[in-house]
ModelCIF file with pLDDT and N, C-alpha, C, O atoms, coordinates in Angstrom:
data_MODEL
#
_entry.id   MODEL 
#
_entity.id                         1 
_entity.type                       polymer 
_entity.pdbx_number_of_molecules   1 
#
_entity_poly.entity_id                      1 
_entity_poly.type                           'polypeptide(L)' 
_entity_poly.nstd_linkage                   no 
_entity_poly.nstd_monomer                   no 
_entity_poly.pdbx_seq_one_letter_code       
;(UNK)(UNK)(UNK)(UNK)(UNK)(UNK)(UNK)(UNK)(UNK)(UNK)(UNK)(UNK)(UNK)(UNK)(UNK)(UNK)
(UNK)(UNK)(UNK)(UNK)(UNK)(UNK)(UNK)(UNK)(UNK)(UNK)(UNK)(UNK)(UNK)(UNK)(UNK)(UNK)
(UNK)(UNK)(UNK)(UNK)(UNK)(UNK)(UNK)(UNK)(UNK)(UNK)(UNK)(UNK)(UNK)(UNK)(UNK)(UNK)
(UNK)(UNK)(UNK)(UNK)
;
_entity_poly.pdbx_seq_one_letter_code_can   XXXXXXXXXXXXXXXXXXXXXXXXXXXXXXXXXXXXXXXXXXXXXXXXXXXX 
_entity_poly.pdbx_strand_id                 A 
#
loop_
_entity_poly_seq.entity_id 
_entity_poly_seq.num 
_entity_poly_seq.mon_id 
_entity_poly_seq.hetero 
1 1  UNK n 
1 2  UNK n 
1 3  UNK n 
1 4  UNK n 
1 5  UNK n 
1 6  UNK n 
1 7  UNK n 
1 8  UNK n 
1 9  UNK n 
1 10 UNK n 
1 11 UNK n 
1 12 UNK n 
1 13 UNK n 
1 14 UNK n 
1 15 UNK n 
1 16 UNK n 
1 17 UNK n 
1 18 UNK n 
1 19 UNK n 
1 20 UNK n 
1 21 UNK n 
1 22 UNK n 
1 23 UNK n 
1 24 UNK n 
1 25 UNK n 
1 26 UNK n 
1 27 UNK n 
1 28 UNK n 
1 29 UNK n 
1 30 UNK n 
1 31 UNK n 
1 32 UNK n 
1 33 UNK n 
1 34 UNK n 
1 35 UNK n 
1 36 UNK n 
1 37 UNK n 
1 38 UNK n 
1 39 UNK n 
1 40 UNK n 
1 41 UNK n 
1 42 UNK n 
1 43 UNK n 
1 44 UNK n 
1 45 UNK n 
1 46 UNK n 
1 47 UNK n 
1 48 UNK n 
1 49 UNK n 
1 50 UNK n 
1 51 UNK n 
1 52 UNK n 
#
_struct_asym.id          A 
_struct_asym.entity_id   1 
#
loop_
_ma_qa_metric.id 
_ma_qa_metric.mode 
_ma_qa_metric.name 
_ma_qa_metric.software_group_id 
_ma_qa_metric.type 
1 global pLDDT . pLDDT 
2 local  pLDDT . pLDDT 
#
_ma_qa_metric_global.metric_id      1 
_ma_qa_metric_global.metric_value   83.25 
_ma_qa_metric_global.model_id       1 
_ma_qa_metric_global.ordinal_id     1 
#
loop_
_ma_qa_metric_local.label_asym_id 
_ma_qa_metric_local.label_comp_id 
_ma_qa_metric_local.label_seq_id 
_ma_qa_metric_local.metric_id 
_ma_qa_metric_local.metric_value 
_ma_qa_metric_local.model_id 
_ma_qa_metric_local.ordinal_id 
A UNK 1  2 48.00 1 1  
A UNK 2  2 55.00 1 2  
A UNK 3  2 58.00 1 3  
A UNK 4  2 65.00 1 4  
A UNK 5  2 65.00 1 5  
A UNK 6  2 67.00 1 6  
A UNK 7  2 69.00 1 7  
A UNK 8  2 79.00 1 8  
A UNK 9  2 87.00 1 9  
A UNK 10 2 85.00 1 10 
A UNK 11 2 87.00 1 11 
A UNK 12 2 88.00 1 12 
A UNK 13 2 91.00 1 13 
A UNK 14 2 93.00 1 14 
A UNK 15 2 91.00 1 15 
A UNK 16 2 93.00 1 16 
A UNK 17 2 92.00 1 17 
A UNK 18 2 92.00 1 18 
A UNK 19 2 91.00 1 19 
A UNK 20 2 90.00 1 20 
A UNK 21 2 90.00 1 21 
A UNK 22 2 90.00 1 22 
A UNK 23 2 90.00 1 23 
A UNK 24 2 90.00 1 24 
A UNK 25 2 92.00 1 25 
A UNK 26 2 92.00 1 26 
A UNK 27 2 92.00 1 27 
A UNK 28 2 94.00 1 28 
A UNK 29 2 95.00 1 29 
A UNK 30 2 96.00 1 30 
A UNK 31 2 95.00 1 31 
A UNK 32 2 96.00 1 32 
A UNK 33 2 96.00 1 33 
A UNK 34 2 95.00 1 34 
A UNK 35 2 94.00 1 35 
A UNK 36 2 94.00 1 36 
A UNK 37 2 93.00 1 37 
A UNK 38 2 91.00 1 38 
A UNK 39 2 90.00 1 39 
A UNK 40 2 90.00 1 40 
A UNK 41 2 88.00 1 41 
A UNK 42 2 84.00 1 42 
A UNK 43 2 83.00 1 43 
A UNK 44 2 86.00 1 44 
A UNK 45 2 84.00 1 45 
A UNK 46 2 82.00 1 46 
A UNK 47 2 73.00 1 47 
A UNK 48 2 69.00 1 48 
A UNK 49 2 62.00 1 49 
A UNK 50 2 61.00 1 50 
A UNK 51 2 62.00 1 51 
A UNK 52 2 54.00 1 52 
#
loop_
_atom_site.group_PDB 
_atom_site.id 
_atom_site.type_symbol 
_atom_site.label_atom_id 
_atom_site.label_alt_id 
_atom_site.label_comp_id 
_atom_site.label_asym_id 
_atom_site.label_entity_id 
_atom_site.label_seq_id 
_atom_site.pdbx_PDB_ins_code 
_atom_site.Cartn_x 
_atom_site.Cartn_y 
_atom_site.Cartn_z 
_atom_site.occupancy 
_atom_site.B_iso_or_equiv 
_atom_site.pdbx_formal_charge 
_atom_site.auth_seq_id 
_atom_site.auth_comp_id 
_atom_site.auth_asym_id 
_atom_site.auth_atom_id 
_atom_site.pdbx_PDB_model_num 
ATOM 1   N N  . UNK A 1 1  ? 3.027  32.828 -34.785 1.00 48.00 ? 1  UNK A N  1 
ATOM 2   C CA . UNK A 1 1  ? 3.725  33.859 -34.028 1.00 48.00 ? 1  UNK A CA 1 
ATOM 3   C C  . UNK A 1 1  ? 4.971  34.306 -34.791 1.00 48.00 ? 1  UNK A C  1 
ATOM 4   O O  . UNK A 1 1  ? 5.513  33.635 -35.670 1.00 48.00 ? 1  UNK A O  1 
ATOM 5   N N  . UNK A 1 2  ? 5.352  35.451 -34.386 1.00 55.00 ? 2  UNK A N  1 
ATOM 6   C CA . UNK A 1 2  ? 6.414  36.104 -35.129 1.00 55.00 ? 2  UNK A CA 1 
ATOM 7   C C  . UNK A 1 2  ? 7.416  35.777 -34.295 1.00 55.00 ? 2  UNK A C  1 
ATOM 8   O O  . UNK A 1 2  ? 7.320  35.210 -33.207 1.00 55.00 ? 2  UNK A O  1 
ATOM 9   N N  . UNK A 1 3  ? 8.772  36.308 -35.073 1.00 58.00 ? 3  UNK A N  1 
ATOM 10  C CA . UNK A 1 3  ? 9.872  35.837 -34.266 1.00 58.00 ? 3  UNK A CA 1 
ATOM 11  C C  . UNK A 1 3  ? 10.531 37.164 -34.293 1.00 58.00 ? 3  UNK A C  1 
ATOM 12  O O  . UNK A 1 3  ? 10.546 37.561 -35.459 1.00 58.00 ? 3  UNK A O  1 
ATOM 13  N N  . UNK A 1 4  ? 11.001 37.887 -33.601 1.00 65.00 ? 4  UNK A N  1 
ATOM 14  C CA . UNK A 1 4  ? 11.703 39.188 -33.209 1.00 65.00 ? 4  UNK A CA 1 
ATOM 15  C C  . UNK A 1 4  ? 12.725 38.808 -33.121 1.00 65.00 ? 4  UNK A C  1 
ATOM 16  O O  . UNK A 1 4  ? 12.933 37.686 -32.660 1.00 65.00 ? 4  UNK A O  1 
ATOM 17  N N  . UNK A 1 5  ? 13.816 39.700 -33.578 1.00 65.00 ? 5  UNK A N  1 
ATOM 18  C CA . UNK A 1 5  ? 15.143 39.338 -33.640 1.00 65.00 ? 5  UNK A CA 1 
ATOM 19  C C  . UNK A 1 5  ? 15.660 39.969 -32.133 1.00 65.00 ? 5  UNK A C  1 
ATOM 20  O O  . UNK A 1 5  ? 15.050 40.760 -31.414 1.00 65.00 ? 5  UNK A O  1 
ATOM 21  N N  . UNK A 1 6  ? 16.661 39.499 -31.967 1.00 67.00 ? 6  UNK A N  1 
ATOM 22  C CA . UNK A 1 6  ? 17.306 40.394 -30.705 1.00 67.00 ? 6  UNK A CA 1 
ATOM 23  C C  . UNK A 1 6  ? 17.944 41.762 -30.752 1.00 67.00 ? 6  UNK A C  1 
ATOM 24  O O  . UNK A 1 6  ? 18.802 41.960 -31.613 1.00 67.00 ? 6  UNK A O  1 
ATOM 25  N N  . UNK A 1 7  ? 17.587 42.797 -29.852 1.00 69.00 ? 7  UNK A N  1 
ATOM 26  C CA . UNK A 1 7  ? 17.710 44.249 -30.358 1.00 69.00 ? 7  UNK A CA 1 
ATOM 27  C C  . UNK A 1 7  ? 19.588 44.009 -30.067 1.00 69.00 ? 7  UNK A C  1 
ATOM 28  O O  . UNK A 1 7  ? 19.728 43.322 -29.056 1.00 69.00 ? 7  UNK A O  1 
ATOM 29  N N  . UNK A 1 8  ? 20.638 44.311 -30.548 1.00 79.00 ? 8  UNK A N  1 
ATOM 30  C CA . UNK A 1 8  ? 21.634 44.320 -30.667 1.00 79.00 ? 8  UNK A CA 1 
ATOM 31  C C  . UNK A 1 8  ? 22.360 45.420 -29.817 1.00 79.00 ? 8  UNK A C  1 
ATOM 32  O O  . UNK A 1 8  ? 23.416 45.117 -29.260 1.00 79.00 ? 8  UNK A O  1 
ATOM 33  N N  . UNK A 1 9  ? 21.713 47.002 -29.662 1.00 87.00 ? 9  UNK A N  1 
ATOM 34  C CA . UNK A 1 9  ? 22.203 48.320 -29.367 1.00 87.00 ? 9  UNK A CA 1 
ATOM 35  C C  . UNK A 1 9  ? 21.132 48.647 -28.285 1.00 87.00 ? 9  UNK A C  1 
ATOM 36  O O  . UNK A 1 9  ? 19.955 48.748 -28.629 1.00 87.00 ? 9  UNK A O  1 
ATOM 37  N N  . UNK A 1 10 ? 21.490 48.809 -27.045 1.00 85.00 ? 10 UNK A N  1 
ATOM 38  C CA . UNK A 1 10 ? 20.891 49.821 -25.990 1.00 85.00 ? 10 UNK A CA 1 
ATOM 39  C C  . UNK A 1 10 ? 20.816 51.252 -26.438 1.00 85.00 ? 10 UNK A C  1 
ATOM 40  O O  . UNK A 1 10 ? 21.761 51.963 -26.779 1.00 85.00 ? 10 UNK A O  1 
ATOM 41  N N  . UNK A 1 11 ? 19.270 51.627 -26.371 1.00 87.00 ? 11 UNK A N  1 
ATOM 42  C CA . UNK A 1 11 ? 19.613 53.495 -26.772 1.00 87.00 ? 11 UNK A CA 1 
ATOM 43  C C  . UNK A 1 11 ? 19.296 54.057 -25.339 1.00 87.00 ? 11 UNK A C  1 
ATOM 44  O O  . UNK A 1 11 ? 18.087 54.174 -25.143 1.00 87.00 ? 11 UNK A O  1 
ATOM 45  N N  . UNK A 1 12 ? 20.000 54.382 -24.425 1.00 88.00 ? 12 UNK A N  1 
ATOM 46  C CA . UNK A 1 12 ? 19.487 55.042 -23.329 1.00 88.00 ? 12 UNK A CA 1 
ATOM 47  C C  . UNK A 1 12 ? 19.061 55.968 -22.803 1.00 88.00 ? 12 UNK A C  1 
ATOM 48  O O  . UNK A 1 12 ? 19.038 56.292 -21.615 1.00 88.00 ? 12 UNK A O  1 
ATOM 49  N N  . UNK A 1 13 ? 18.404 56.823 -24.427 1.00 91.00 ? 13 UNK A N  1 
ATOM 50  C CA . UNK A 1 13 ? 17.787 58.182 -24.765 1.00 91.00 ? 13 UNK A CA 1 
ATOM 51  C C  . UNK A 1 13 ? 16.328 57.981 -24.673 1.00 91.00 ? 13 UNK A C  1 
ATOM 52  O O  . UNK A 1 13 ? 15.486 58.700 -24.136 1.00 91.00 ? 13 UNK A O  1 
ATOM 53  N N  . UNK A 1 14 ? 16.199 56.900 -25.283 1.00 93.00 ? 14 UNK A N  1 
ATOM 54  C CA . UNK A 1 14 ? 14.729 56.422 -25.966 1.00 93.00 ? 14 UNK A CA 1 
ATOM 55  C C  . UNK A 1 14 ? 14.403 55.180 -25.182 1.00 93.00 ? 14 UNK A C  1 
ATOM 56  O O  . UNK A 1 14 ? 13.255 55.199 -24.737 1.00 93.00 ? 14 UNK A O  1 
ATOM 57  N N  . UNK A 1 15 ? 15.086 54.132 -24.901 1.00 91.00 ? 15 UNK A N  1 
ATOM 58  C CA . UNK A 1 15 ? 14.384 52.847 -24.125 1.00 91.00 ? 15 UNK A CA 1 
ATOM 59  C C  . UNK A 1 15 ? 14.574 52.978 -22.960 1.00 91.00 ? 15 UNK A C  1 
ATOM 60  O O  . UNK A 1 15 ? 15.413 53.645 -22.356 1.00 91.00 ? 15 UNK A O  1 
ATOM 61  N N  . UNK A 1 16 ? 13.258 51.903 -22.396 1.00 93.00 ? 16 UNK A N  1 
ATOM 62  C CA . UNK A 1 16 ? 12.027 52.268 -21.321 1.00 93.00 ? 16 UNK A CA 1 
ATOM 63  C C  . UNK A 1 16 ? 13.254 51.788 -20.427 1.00 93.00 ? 16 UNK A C  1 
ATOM 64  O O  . UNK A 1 16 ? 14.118 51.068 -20.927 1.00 93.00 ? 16 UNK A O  1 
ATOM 65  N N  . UNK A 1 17 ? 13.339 52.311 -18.715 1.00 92.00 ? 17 UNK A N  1 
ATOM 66  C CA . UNK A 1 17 ? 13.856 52.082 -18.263 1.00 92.00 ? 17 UNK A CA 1 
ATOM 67  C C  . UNK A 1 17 ? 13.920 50.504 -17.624 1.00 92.00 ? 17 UNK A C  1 
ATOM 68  O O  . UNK A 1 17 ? 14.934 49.835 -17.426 1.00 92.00 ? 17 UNK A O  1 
ATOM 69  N N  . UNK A 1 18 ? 12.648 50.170 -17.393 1.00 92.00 ? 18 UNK A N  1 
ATOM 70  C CA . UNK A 1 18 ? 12.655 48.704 -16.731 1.00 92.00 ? 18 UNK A CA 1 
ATOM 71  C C  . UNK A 1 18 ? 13.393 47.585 -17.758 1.00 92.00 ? 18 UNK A C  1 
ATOM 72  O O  . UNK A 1 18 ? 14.013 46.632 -17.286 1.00 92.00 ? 18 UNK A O  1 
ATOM 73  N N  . UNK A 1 19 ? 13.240 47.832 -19.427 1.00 91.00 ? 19 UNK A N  1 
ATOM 74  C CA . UNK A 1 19 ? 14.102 47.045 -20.027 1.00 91.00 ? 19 UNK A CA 1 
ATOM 75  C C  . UNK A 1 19 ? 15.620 47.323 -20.109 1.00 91.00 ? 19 UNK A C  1 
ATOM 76  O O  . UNK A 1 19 ? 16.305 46.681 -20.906 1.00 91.00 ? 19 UNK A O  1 
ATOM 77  N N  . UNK A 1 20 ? 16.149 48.242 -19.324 1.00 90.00 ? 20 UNK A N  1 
ATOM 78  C CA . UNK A 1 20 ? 17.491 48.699 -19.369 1.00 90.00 ? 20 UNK A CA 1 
ATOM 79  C C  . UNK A 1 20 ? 18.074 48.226 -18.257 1.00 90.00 ? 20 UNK A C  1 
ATOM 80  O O  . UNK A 1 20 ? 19.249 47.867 -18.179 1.00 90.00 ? 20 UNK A O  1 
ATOM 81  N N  . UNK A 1 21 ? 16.904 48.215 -16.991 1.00 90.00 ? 21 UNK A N  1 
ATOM 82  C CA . UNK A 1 21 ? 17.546 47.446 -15.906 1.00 90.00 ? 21 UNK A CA 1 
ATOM 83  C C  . UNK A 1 21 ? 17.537 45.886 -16.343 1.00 90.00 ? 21 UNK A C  1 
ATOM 84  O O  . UNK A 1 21 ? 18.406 45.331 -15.670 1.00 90.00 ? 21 UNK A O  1 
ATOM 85  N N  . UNK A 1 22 ? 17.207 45.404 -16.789 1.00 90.00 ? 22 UNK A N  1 
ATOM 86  C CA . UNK A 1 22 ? 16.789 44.265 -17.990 1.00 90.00 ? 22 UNK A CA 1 
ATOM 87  C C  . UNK A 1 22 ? 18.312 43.369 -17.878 1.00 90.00 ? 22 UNK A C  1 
ATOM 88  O O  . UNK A 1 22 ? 18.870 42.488 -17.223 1.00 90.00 ? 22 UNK A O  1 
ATOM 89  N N  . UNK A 1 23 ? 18.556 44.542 -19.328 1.00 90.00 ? 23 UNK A N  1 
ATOM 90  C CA . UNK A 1 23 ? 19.559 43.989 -20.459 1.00 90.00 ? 23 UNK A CA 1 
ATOM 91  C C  . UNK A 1 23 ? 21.244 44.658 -19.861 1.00 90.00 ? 23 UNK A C  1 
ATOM 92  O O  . UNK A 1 23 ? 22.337 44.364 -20.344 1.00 90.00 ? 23 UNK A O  1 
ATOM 93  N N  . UNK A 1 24 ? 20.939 45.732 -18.542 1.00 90.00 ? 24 UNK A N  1 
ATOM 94  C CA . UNK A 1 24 ? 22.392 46.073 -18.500 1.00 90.00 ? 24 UNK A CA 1 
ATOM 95  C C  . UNK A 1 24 ? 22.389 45.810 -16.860 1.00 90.00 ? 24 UNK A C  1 
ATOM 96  O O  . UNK A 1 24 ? 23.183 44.959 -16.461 1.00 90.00 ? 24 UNK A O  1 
ATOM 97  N N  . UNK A 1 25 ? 21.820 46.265 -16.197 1.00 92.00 ? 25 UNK A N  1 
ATOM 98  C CA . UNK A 1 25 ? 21.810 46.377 -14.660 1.00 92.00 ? 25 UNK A CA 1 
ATOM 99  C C  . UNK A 1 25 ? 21.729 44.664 -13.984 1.00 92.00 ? 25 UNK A C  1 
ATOM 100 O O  . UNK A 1 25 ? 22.270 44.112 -13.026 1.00 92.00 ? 25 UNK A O  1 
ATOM 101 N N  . UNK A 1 26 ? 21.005 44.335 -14.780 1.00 92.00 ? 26 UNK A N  1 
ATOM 102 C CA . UNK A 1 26 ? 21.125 42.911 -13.688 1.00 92.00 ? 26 UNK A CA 1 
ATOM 103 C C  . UNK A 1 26 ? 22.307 41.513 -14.493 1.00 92.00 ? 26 UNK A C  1 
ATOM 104 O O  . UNK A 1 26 ? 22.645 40.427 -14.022 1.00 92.00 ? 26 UNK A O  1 
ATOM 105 N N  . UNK A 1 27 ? 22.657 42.160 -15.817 1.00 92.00 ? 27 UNK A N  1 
ATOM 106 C CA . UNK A 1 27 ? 23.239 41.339 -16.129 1.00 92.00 ? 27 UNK A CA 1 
ATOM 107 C C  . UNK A 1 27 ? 25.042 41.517 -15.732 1.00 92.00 ? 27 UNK A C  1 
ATOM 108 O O  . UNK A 1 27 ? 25.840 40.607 -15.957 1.00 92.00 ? 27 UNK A O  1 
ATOM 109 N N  . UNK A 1 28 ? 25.429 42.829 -15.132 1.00 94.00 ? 28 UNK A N  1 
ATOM 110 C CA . UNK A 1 28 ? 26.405 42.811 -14.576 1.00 94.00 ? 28 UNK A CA 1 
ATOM 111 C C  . UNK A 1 28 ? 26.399 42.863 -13.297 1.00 94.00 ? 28 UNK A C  1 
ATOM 112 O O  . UNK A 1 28 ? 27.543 42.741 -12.857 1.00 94.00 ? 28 UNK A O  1 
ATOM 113 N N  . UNK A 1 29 ? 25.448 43.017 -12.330 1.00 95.00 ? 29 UNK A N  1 
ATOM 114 C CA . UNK A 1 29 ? 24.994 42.401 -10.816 1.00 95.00 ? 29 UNK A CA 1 
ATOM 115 C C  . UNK A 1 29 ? 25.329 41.341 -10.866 1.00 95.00 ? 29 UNK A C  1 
ATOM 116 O O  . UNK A 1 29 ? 26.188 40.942 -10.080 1.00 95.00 ? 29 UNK A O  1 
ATOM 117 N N  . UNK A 1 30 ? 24.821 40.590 -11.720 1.00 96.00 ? 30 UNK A N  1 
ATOM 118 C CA . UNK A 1 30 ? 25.339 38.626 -11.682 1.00 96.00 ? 30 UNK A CA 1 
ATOM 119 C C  . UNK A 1 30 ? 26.485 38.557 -11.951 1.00 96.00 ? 30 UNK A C  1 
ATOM 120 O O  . UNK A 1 30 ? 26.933 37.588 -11.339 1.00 96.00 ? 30 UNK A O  1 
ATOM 121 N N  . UNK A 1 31 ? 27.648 39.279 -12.828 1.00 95.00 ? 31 UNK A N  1 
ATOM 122 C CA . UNK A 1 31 ? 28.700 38.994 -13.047 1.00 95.00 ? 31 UNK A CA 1 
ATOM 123 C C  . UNK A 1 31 ? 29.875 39.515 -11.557 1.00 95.00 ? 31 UNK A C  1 
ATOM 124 O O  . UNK A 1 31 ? 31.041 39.187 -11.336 1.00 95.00 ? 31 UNK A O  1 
ATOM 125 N N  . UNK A 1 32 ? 29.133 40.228 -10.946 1.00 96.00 ? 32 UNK A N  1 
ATOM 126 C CA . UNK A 1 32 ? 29.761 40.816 -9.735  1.00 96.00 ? 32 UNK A CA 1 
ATOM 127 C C  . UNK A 1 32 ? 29.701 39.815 -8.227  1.00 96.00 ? 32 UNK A C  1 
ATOM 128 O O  . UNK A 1 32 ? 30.468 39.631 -7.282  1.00 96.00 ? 32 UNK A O  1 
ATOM 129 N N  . UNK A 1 33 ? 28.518 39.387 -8.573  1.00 96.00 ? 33 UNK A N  1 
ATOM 130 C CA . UNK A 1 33 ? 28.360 38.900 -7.747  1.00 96.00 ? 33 UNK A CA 1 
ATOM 131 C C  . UNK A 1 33 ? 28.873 36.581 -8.043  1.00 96.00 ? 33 UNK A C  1 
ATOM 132 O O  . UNK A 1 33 ? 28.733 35.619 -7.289  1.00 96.00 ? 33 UNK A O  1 
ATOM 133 N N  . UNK A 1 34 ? 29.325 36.692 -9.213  1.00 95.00 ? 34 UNK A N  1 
ATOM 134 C CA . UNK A 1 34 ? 30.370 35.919 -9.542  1.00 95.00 ? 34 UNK A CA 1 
ATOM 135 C C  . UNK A 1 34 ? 31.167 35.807 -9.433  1.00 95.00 ? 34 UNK A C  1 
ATOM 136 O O  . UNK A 1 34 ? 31.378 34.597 -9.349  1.00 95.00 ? 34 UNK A O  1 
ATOM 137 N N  . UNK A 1 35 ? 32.381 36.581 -9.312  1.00 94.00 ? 35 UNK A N  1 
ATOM 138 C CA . UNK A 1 35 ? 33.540 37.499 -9.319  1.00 94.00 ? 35 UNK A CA 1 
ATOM 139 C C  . UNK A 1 35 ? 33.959 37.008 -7.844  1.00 94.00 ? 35 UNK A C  1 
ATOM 140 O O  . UNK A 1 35 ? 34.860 36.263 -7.458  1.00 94.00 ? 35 UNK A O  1 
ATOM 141 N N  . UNK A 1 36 ? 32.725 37.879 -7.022  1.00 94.00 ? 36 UNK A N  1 
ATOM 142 C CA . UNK A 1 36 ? 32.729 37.599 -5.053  1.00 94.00 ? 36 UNK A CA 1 
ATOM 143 C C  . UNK A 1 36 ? 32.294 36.303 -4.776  1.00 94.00 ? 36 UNK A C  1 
ATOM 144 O O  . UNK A 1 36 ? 32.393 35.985 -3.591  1.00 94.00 ? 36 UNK A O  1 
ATOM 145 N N  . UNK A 1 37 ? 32.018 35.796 -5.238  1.00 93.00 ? 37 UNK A N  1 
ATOM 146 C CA . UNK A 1 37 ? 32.013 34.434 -4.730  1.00 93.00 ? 37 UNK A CA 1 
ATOM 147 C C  . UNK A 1 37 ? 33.182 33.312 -4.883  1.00 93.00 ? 37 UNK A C  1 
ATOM 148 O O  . UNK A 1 37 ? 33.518 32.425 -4.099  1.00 93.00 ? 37 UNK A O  1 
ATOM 149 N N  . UNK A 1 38 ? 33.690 33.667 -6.185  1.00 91.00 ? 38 UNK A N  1 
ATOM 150 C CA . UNK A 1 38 ? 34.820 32.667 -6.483  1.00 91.00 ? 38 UNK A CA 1 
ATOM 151 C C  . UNK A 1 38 ? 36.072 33.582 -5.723  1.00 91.00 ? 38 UNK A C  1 
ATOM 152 O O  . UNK A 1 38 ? 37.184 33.054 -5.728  1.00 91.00 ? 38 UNK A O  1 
ATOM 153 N N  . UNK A 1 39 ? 35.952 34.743 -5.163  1.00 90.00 ? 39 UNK A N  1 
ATOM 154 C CA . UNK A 1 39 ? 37.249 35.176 -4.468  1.00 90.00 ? 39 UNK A CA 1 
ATOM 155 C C  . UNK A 1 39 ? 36.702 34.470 -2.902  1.00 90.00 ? 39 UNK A C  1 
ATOM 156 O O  . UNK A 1 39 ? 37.474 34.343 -1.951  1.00 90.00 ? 39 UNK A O  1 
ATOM 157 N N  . UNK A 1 40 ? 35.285 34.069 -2.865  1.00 90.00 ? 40 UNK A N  1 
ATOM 158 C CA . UNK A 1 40 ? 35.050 33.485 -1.522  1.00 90.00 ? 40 UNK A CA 1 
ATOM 159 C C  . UNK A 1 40 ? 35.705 32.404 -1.422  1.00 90.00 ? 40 UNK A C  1 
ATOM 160 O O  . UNK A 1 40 ? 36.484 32.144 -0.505  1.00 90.00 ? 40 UNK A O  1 
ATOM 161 N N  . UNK A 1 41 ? 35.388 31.563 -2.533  1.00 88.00 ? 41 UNK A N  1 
ATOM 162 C CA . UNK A 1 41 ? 36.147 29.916 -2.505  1.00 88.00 ? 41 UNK A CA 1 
ATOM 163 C C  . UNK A 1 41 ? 36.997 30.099 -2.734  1.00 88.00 ? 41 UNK A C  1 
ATOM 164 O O  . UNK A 1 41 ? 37.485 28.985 -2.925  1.00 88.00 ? 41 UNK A O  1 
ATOM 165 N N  . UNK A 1 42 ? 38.182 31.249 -3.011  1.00 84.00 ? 42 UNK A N  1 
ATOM 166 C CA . UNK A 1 42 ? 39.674 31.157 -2.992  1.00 84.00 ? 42 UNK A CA 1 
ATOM 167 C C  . UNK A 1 42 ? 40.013 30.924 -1.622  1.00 84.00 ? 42 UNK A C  1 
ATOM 168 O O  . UNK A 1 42 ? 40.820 30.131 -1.136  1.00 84.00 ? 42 UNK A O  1 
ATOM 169 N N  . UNK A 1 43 ? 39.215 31.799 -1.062  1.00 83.00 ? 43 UNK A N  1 
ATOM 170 C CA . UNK A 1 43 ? 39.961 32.325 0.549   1.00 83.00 ? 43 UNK A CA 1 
ATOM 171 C C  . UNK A 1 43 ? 39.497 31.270 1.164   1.00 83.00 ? 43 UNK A C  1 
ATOM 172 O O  . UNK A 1 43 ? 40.071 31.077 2.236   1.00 83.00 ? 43 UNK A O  1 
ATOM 173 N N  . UNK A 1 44 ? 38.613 30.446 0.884   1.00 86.00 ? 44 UNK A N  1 
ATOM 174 C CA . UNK A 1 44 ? 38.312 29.711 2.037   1.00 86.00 ? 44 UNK A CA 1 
ATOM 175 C C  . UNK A 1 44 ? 39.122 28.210 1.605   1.00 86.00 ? 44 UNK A C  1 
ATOM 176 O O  . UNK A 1 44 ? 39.108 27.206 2.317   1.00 86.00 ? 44 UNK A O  1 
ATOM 177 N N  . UNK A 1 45 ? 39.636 28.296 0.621   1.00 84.00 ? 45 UNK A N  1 
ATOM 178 C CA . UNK A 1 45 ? 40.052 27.145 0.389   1.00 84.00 ? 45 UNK A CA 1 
ATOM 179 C C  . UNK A 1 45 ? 41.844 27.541 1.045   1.00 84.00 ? 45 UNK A C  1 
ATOM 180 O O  . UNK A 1 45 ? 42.728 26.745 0.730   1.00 84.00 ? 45 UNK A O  1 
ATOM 181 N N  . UNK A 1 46 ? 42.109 28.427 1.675   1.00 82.00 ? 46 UNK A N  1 
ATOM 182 C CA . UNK A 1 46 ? 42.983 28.838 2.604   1.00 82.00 ? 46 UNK A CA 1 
ATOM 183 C C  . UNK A 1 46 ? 44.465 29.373 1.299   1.00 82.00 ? 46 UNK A C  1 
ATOM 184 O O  . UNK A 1 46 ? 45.573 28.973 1.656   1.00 82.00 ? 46 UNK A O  1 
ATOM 185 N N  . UNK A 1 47 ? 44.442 29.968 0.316   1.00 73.00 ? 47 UNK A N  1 
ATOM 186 C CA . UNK A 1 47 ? 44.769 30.824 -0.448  1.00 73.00 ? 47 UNK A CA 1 
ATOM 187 C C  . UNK A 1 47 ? 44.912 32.077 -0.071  1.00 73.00 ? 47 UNK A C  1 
ATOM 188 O O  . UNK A 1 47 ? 43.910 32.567 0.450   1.00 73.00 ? 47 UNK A O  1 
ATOM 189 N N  . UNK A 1 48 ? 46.179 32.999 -0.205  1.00 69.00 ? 48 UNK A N  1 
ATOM 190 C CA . UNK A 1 48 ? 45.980 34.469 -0.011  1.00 69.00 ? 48 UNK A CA 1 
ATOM 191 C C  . UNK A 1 48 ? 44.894 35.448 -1.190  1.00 69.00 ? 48 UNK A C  1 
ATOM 192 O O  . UNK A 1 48 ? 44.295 34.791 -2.041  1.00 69.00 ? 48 UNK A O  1 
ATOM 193 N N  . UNK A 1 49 ? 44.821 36.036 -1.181  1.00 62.00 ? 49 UNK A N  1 
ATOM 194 C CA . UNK A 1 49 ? 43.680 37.082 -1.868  1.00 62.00 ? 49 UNK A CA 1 
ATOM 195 C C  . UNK A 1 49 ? 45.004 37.140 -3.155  1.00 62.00 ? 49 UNK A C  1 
ATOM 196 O O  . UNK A 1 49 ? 46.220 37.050 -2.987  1.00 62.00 ? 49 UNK A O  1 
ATOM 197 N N  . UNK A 1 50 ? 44.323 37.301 -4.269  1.00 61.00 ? 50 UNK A N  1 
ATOM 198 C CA . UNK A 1 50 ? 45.264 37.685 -5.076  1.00 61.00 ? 50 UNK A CA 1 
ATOM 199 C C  . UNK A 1 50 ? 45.702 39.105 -5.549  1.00 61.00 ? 50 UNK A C  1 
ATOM 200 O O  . UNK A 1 50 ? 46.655 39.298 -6.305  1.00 61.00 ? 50 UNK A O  1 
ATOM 201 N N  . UNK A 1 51 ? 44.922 40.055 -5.035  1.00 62.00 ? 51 UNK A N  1 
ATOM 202 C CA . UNK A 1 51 ? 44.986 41.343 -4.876  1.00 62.00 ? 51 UNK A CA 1 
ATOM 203 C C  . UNK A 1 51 ? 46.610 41.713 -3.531  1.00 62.00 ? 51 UNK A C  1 
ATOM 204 O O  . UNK A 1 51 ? 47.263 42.736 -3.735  1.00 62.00 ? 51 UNK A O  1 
ATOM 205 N N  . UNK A 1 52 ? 46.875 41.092 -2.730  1.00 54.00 ? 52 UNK A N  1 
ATOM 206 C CA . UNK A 1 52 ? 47.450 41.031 -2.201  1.00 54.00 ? 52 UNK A CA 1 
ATOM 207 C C  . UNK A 1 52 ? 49.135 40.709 -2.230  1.00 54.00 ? 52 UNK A C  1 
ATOM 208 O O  . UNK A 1 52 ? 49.777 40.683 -1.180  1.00 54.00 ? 52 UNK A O  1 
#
């Protein structure tokens, strides 16, 4: 088997959409939804919001 390197550059002219939700859409969904969770365990650990 061959070994493919990792494509480095998103072209969002030319690549297929399901690999774009792929490599960009779900990989900052998870970072968002990281983000809201650790502001969950701030607040619940009885901390003000730090936005605040």
């Amino acid at each position: 088997m061959a070994c493919q390197a990792a494509k480095l550059e998103n072209d969002l002219g030319r690549d297929p959409i399901p690999q774009l939700v792929l490599r960009i859409a779900i990989p900052s969904m998870l970072a968002s939804l990281v983000v809201y969770l650790s502001r969950m365990r701030w607040l619940a650990a009885g901390a003000k919001s730090p936005r605040t």
